[in-house]
Each structure stands twice: as structure tokens, then as C-alpha cells.
C-alpha positions in Angstrom: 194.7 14.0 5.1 195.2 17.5 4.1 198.8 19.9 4.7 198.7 23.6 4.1 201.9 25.1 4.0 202.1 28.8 2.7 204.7 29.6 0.4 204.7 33.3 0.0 201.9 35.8 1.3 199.9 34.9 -1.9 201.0 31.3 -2.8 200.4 28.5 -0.9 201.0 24.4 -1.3 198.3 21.6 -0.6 199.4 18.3 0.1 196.2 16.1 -0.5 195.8 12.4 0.1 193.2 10.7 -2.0 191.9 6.7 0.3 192.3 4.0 -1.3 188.5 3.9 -0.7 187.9 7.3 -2.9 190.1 6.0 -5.7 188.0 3.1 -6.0 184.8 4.8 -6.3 186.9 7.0 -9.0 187.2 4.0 -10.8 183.6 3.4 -10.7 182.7 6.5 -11.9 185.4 6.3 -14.7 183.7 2.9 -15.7 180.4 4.2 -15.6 181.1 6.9 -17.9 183.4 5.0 -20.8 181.7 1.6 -21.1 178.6 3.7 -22.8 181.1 4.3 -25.5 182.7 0.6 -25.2 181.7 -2.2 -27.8 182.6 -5.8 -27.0 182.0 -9.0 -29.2 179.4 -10.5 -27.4 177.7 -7.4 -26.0 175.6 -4.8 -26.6 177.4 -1.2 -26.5 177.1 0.0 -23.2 176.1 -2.7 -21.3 179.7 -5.2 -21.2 181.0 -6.2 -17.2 183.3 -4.8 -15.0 185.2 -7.9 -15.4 185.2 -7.9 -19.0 185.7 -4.7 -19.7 189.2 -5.0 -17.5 190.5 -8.3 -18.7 189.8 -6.7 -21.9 191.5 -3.2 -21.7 193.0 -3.5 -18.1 192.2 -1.6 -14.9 194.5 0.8 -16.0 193.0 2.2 -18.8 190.4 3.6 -16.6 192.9 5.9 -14.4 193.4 8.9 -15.9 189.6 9.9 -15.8 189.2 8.2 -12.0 192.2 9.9 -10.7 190.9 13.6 -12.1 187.8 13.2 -10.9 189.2 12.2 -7.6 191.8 15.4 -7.5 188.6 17.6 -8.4 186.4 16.2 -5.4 189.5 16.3 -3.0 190.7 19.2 -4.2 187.4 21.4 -3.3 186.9 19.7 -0.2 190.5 20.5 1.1 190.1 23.7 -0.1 186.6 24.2 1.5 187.4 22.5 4.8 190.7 24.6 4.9 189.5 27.7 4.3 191.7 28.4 1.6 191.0 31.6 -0.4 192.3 30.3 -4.0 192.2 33.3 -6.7 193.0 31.1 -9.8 193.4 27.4 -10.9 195.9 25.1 -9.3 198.9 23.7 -10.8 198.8 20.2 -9.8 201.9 17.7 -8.9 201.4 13.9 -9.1 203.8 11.0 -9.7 200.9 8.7 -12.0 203.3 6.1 -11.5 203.1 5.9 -8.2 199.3 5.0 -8.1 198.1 1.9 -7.6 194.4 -0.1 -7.2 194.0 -0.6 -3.7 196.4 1.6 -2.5 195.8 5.7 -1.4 198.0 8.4 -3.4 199.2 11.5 -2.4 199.2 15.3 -5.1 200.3 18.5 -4.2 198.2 21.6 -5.3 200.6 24.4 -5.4 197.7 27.0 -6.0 197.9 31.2 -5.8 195.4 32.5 -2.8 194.2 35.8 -2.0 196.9 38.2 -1.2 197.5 39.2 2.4 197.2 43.2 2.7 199.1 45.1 5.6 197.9 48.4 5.8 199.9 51.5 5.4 198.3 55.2 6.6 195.3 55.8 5.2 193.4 58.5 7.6 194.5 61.7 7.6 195.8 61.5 4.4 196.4 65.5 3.0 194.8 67.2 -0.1 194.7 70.5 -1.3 190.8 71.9 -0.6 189.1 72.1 -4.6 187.9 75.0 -6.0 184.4 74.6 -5.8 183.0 77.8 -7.6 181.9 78.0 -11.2 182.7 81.3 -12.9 180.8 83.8 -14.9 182.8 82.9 -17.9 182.6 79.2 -17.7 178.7 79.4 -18.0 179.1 81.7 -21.1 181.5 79.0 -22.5 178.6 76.9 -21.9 175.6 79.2 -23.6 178.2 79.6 -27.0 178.3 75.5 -27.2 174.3 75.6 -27.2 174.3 78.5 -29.4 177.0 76.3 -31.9 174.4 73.0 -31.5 171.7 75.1 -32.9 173.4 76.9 -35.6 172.7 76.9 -39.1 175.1 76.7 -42.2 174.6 79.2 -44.6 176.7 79.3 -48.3 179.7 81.2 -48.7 180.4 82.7 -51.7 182.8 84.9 -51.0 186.4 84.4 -50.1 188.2 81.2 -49.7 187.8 78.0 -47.4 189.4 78.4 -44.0 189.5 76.5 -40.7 185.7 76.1 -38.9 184.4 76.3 -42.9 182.2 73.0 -44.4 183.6 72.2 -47.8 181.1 70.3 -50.3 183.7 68.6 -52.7 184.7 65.5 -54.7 187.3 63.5 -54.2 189.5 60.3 -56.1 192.6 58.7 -54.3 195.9 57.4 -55.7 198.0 55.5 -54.7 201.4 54.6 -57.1 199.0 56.2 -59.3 196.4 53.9 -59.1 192.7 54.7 -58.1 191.8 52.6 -54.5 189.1 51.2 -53.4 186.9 53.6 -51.2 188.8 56.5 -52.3 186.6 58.3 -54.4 183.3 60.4 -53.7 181.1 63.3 -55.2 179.5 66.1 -52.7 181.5 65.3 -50.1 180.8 67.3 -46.7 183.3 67.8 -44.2 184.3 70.5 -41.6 187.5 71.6 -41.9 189.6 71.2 -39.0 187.5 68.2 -37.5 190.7 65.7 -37.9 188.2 63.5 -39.7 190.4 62.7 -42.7 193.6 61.2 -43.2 196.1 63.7 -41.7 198.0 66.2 -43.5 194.3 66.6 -45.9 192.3 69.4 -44.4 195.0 71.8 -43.4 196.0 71.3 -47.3 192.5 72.5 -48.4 192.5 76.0 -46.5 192.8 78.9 -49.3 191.0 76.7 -51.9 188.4 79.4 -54.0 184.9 77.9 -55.5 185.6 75.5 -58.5 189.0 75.3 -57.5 191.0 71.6 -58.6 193.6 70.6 -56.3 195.7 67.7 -55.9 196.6 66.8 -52.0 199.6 65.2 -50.9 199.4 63.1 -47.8 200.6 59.3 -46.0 198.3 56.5 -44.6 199.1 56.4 -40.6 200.9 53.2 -40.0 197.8 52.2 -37.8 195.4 53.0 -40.5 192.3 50.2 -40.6 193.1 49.2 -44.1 195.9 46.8 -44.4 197.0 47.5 -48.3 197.0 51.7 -47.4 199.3 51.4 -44.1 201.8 53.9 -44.5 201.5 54.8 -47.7 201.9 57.7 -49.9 198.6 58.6 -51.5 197.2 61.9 -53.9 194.2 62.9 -53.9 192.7 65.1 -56.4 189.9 67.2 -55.0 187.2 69.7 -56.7 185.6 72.5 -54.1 182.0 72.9 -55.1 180.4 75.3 -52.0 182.0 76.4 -48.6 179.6 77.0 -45.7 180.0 78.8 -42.5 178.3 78.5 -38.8 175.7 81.2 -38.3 174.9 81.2 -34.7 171.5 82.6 -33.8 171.4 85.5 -31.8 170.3 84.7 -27.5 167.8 86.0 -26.9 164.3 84.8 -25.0 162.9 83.5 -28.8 165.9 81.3 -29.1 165.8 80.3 -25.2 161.8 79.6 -25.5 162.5 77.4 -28.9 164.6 74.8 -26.9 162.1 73.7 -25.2 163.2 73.4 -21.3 160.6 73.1 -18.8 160.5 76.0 -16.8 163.4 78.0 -18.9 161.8 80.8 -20.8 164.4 83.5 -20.6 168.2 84.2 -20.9 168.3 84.6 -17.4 167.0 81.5 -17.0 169.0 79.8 -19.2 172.1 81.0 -17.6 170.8 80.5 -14.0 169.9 76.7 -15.1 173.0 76.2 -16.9 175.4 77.6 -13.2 173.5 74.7 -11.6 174.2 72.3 -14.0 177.7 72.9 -13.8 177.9 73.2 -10.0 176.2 70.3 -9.9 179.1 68.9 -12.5 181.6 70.6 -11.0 180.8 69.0 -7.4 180.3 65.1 -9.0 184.2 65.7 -10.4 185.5 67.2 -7.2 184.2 64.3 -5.3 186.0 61.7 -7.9 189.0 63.2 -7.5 188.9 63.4 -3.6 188.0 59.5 -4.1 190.5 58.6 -6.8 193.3 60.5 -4.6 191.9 58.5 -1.4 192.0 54.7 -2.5 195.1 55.1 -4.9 197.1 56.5 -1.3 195.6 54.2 0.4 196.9 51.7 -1.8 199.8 52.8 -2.5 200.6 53.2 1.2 200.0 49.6 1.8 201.9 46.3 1.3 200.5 42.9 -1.1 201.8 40.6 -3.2 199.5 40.3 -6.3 199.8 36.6 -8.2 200.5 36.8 -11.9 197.2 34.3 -12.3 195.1 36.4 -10.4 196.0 39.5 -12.2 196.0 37.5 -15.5 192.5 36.6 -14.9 191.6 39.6 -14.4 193.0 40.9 -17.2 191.0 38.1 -19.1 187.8 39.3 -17.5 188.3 43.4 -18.6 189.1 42.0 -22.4 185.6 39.5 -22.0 183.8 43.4 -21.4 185.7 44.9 -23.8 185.1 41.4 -26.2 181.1 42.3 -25.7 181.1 45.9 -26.0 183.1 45.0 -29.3 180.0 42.7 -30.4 177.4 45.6 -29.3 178.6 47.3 -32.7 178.9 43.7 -34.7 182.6 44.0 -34.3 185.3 41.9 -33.2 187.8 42.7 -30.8 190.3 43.0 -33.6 187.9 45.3 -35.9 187.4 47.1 -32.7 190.9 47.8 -32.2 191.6 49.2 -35.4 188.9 51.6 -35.0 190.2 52.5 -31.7 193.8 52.4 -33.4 195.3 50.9 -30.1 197.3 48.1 -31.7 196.5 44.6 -29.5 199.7 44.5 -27.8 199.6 47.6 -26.3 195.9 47.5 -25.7 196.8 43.8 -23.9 199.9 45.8 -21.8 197.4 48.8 -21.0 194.7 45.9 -19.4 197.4 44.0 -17.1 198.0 47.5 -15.7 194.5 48.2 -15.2 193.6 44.4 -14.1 196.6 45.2 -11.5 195.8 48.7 -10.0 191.6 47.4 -9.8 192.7 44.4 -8.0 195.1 46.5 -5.8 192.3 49.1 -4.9 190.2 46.5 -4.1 192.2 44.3 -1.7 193.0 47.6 0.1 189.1 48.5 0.3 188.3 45.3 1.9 191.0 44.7 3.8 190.2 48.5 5.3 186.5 47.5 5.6 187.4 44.5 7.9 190.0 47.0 10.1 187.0 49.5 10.3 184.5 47.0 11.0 182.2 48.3 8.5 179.1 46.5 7.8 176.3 46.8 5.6 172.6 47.4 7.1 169.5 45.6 6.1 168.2 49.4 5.9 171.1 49.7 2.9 171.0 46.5 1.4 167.2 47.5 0.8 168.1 51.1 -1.1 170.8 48.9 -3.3 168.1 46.7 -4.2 165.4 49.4 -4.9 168.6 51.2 -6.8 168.5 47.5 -8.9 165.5 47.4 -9.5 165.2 51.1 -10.7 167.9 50.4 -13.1 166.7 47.6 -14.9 163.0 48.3 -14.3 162.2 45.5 -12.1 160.3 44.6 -9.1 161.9 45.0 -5.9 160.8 41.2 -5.2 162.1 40.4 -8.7 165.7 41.6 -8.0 165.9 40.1 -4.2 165.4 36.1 -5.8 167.6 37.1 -8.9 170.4 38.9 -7.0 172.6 37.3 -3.8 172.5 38.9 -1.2 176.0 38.6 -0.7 176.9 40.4 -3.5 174.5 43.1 -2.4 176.5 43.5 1.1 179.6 43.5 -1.1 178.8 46.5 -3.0 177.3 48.5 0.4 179.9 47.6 2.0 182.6 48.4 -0.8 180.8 52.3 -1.0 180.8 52.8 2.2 184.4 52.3 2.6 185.3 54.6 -0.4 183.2 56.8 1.5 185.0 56.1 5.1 188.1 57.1 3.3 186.7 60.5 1.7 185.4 61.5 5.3 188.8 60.9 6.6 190.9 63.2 4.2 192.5 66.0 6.0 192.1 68.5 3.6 193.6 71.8 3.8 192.4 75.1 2.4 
């Protein structure tokens, strides 16, 4: 016998009764799996009786592995035969004292389930119309990055180091006037104003002359990787041996031909290549915004109750990606972090937030889907698979026996929602 009562919109308690019938073939499975592990006088491991075993060590040493495996078998059938949507594990109420050989038992599964969503407005929604045009200046921006990419640093020999410069120096750090470990190097290259050393060091070096000896006063961020340098006061004596300077070559058809671009010969073609890059840029961001602006609406127009275990497992699974992409680079997640210098509690704070508003969006998207009635085709499914097996350079059959199909509908079905919403914007010039 199974009661389902709910006991908030994402919460809801399972009264399950396990037969005295089930609990006994519990205890044959509990039997089955200890007495390969039990010695007795007489026998050879593995292979004493029933009967012996439980004059031995009593029937009762055998419950607490019949009566979990019973809760897990009863547990997924109620669940299953209910049609309960559970998000995360159960928390699981029994009285052990209360069971008895021969007799059926009762547990309560007080479990969180998928959240009910009641939908706010989310047609018609305004937004401002997007610019949509790419100016004249833009692609010039554009044309000076390329023209930075390709230039050459030439010695200066005149003047003294200032911001944009490369300075080619050495360099020893102190700290209470001791050398440190990894503070010292000879020919050192770096571009001033980059931000690539501690702070406080380049700004410090603008004005130095050729040969010049300086010593640089600066403090260790209080996130800094190394432990022993965290906030402190360090000095670093520096020697400037060259200063460089950009020279940007001059655009002109050589320059455009030297690139290399199929079918760009010319300036004119280089600047009528690079307006359709950025138009095509420009559109790709316009749409993300109209979508970002549609679902968080949406969402925030509507009403759910989010469980703390769904969105703490959800949280668990963005730190697992995170965890891999850590490992991509050999790291750990707390190497990682210090690179990133997000310290772990605030990187922790900064997933439950995300877990929350991804599980939020989500909800709203298929709850909207089901309102809709949108549907995935088998014309669709069939581009998502050829999309698959594009990406991962497979064979359509390939991806079809690797991939459920379910999950396939899923992600139609989610796009063409998001899409659904971007149709239904009113948006106003």
C-alpha cells in the first residue's frame, strides 16, 4: 500500500508499506550476501545454513541490509507506479523497532519533487527594438586591432618607457629584505600597462631611461596564489635594458594580400568582409539579448517553489564541469580558483545563484512548452542528430544508438520554446 500526500508545491510525503512477504525475501537476499563473508566451526566460509547461521548470530543481525534493500525496491516502485517526479534523494522515516519477522512495516519517504510552475505573462512581453546597424567607425576599430596583431616591435632608444612600451629588464624581489622564491629574472619582457604584474609595478616603471636602476615599492593582493606572499609588502629592484614600441604597418593592398584571406585582396575588401563579420556579430548578440530578456520575464513573471536539494544538486553538477575543466589544465579546483582569484566561498555562493536562476528558466520553458503544446518533429529530431553527429564527427547511425531519443526531443523541444518566446516579444521601435 502506497499514500501520497503533498506537502508544499515541491515537497511531498510517501507512506510505503513493505509485506511481510517482501521483508522475507529481504532477508534472503541479506543472507545471501553476508554468509560469503561468514566463517563457522564446522564449515567452509560461505557455505554454513540458514539455520545455523541464525542460531548463531540471530535473525536480527541480518535486518539492517534486508530492510534497505526492501525501502530501495519499494521505494522505486511507489514512486514509479505513482508517478511521482522526485528531484533529489529521499529522507527516509522508520521506527527499526517496530519491525518484526513475519510481520509487514510501514516508512515514510518525505522526498522534494519537481516544482509546480503557474505561469505569469509571457507573450507580449515589451522591449525596446536593437540597433541593428554597424557603423563606419566600428569597422575601422576593427581594421586598427588587425593592424595591432600584425605589428612589429622595433627598439627605442630614445626617450623614456611610457604606457603601450615593451620593457626588456631584470628583476629580484624582497620581501623583509629577503630574496623569494620566484622573484628574480634576467631579460624580462613585458608590456607596460598589460596588468600582468603585481599591481602598483608597471605604472611605477613609466619614466625609467636605458640602464636606469630602480627599486619598486608594491603589496601582494590578499588573493595572491602564493600563500607565504599574501598581502605582503615586497621591493623589487629592477634594471631597464631596451624599450620597444608597436610599429603598425601601413593598410594597404600588400598588407591586405599578406593575410591570406580567400577572396580578400584589397582594402576594400577587407573592410567590406570585416562590416559582414560584424553584422553578422552584431545580429548573433541582438538575438541573445532578445532571448535572455524573454526567458528571465518569463520567469520572473511566474510562480515556483524551488527545493534547497534540487538546487543543491544542481549546484553540485555546475562545480562537477567546472571540477573537469579544472583537470583539462592538470589543475584542481582549488589551484583553479586561485588562478581565477575567486576565493571558494564566493565561487560556491556565485554557483547556488546560478544552479537557481538555470533551474528556474528551465521549469518555466517546459512548463510553457506543455501550455503551447509544442512538440518536436521527426523532421527536427533528424537535423539535431545530423547537428550531433557534425559535432563530434560521427555517423548519423552512430549518434541515433548512442544518443536517446528522448533527450533529443528535449533539446528540440527546449529551442523551440526559447524561440516561441522570441517570436512573441512585442517590440517597439
Amino acid at each position: 500500500m502506497t499514500k501520497v500526500d503533498k506537502i508544499s508545491g515541491s515537497k511531498v510525503r510517501i507512506e510505503i508499506e513493505v509485506t511481510k512477504e517482501q521483508f522475507e525475501h529481504g532477508l534472503d537476499h541479506a543472507f545471501n550476501h553476508v554468509k560469503e563473508e561468514v566463517e563457522v566451526k564446522g564449515f567452509r566460509k560461505g557455505s554454513v545454513p540458514r539455520a545455523i547461521f541464525e542460531k548463531k548470530f540471530g535473525v536480527e543481525s541480518l535486518y539492517e541490509e534486508a530492510i534497505n534493500h526492501c525501502i530501495q525496491d519499494s521505494y522505486v516502485e511507489a514512486i514509479t507506479s505513482q508517478n511521482v517526479m522526485v528531484v533529489a534523494q529521499p529522507k527516509i522515516d522508520l521506527d527499526i523497532t517496530k519491525v518484526e519477522r513475519g510481520k509487514s512495516f510501514k516508512y515514510v519517504a518525505e522526498v522534494a519533487v519537481k516544482p509546480e510552475v503557474t505561469l505569469g505573462e509571457y507573450k507580449n512581453l515589451k522591449f525596446n527594438k536593437l540597433s541593428d546597424i554597424v557603423l563606419p567607425l566600428t569597422v575601422d576599430v576593427e581594421i586598427t586591432k588587425l593592424l595591432e596583431q600584425n605589428a612589429e616591435l622595433a627598439l627605442k632608444e630614445e626617450g623614456t618607457l611610457e604606457d603601450g612600451n615593451t620593457a626588456i629588464f631584470d628583476f629580484e624581489g624582497f620581501t623583509d629584505g629577503e630574496p623569494f622564491e620566484g622573484g628574480k629574472a634576467e631579460n624580462y619582457e613585458l608590456l607596460i600597462g598589460s596588468g600582468q604584474f603585481i599591481p602598483g609595478f608597471e605604472p611605477q616603471m613609466i619614466g625609467m631611461a636605458l640602464g636606469e636602476e630602480k627599486e619598486i615599492n608594491v603589496t601582494f593582493p590578499e588573493e595572491y596564489q602564493s600563500e607565504n606572499l599574501k598581502g605582503k609588502d615586497a621591493v623589487f629592484k629592477v634594471k631597464l635594458h631596451e624599450m620597444k614600441v608597436k610599429e603598425l604597418p601601413e593598410l594597404n593592398d600588400e598588407f591586405v594580400t599578406e593575410l591570406e584571406r580567400e577572396g580578400i585582396k584589397t582594402v576594400e575588401d577587407l573592410k567590406a568582409d570585416t562590416m559582414k563579420t560584424l553584422q553578422t556579430s552584431l545580429e548573433l548578440k541582438n538575438k541573445n539579448t532578445l532571448i535572455d530578456f524573454a526567458v528571465a520575464e518569463a520567469a520572473s513573471n511566474a510562480s515556483f517553489e524551488l527545493p534547497e536539494e534540487m538546487i543543491k544538486e544542481e549546484k553540485n553538477r555546475l562545480m562537477d564541469n567546472v571540477t573537469q575543466q579544472a583537470k583539462q589544465y592538470n589543475l584542481d579546483l582549488d589551484t583553479y580558483l586561485q588562478y581565477t582569484g575567486i576565493p571558494k566561498d564566493e565561487f560556491e555562493k556565485n554557483l547556488m545563484k546560478d544552479a537557481e536562476k538555470s533551474l528556474g528558466f528551465n521549469l518555466v520553458i517546459e512548463e510553457i512548452a506543455k501550455i503551447e503544446d509544442i512538440q518536436a518533429t521527426d523532421e527536427e529530431r533528424d537535423v539535431k542528430y545530423a547537428e550531433i553527429a557534425a559535432q563530434y564527427k560521427m555517423d548519423v547511425t552512430q549518434v541515433k544508438a548512442a544518443v536517446n531519443v528522448e533527450a533529443v526531443n528535449q533539446e528540440v523541444v527546449y529551442r523551440k520554446t526559447i524561440d516561441f518566446l522570441v517570436e512573441n516579444l512585442d517590440i517597439t521601435k
